[in-house]
Legacy VTK file of the C-alpha trace (Angstrom):
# vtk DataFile Version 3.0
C-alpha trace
ASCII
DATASET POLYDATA
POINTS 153 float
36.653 -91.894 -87.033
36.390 -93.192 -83.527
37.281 -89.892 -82.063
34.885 -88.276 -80.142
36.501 -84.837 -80.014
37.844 -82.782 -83.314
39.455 -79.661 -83.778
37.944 -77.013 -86.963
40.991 -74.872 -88.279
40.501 -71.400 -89.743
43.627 -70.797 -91.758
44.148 -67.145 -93.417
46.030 -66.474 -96.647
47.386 -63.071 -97.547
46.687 -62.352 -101.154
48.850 -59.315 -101.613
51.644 -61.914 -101.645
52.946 -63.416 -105.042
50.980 -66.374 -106.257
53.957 -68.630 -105.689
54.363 -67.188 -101.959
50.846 -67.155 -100.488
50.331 -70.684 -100.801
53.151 -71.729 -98.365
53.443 -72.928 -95.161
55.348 -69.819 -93.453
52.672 -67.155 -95.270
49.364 -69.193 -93.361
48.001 -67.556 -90.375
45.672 -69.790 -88.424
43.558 -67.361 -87.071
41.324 -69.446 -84.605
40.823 -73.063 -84.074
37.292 -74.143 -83.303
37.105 -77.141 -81.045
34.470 -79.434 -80.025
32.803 -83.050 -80.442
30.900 -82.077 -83.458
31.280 -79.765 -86.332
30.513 -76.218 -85.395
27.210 -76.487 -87.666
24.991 -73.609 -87.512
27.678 -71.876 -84.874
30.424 -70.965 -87.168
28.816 -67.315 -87.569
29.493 -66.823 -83.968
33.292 -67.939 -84.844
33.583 -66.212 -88.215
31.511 -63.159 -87.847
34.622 -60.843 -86.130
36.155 -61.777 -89.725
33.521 -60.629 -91.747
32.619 -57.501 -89.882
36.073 -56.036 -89.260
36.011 -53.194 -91.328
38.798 -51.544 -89.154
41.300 -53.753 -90.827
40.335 -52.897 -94.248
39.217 -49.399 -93.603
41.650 -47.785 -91.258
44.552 -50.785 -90.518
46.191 -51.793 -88.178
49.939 -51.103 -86.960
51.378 -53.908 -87.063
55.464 -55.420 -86.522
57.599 -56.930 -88.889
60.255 -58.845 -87.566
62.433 -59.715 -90.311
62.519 -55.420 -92.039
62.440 -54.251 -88.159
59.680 -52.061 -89.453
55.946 -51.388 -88.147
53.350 -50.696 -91.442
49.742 -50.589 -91.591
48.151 -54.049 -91.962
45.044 -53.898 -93.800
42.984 -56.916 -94.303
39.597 -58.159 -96.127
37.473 -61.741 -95.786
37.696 -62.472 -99.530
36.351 -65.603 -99.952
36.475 -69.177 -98.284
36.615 -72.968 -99.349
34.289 -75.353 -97.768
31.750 -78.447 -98.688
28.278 -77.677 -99.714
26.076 -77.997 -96.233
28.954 -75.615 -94.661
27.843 -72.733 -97.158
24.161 -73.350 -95.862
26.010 -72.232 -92.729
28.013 -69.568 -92.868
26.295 -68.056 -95.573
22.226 -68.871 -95.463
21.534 -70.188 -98.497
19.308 -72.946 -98.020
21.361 -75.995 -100.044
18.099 -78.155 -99.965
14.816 -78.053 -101.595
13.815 -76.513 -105.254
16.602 -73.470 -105.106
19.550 -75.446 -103.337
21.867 -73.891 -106.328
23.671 -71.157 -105.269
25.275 -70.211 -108.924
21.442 -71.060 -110.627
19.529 -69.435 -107.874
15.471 -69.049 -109.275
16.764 -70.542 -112.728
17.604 -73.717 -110.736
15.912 -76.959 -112.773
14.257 -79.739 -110.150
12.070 -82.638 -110.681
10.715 -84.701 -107.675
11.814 -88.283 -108.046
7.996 -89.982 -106.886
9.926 -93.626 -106.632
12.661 -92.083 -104.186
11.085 -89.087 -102.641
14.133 -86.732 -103.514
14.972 -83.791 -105.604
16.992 -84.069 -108.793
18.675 -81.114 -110.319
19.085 -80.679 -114.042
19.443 -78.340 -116.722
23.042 -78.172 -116.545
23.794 -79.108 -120.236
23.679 -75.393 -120.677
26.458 -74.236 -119.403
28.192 -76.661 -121.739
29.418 -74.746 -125.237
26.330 -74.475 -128.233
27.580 -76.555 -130.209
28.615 -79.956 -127.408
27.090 -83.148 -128.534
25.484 -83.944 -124.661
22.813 -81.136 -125.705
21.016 -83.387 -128.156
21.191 -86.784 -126.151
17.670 -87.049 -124.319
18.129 -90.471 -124.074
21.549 -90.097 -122.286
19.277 -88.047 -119.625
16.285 -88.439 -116.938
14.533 -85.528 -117.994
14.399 -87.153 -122.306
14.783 -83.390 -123.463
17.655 -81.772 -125.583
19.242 -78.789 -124.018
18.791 -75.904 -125.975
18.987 -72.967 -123.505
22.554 -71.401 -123.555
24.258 -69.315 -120.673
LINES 1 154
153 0 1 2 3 4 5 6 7 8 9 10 11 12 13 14 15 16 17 18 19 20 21 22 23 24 25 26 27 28 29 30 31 32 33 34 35 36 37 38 39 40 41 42 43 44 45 46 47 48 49 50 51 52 53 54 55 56 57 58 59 60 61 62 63 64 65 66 67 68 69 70 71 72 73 74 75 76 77 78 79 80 81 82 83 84 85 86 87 88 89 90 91 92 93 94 95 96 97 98 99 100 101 102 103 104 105 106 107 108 109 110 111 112 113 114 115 116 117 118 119 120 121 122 123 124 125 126 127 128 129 130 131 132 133 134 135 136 137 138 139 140 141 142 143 144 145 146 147 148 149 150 151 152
């Protein structure tokens, strides 16, 4: 942690693979390597956004080599999803992760309370994603809030 430089891999994994293949070592492409003292906060559009607006690759392809058939074939390719923390997803996607809303899956059906004695949010409500019939729903005691859960999604 002393370091005062660090180095931000983006590693690519081609789906169209079979599950136990696209996992490995030889089937990761790191596609860029984002370097710098800090993280790349706020910057990583700048960084990701050729991935996310390439619609060449997935609309037309691209010819591309393969060295082990000795053939060339189209190489078509789509930003499917990625795996980060939570203030990263503030980042590269722009959903606020602080405040009333900070719940991406919840989004206006998110449950805050102000805590006066600490000056922070607390999220709740999420005893109802837990099955009707789960015990947790009618232990307010258990739970800040002192209310059963009732609501079911």
């Amino acid at each position: 942690m002393s370091t005062s430089y660090s180095m931000w891999p983006v590693v690519l994994m081609p789906y169209n693979l079979p599950p136990w293949r696209c996992m490995k070592d030889p089937y990761m492409i790191l596609s860029l390597v984002i370097p710098g003292c800090k993280a790349p906060g706020n910057k990583i559009n700048v960084y990701l956004q050729p991935l996310v607006d390439d619609k060449e690759l997935w609309n037309e392809g691209i010819k591309t080599y393969d060295t082990s058939t000795h053939h060339s074939f189209k190489l078509h390719a789509a930003l499917l999803w990625t795996i980060n923390d939570f203030p990263a997803y503030a980042n590269l996607f722009g959903w606020s992760t602080k405040g009333k809303l900070a719940c991406p899956i919840c989004n206006e059906n998110t449950k805050s309370s102000y805590l006066k004695s600490s000056h922070k949010l607390c999220y709740m409500g999420h005893r109802r994603f837990l099955p009707q019939e789960h015990n947790w729903r009618q232990k307010k005691k258990e739970f800040f809030d002192g209310t059963e859960e009732y609501n079911y999604q």
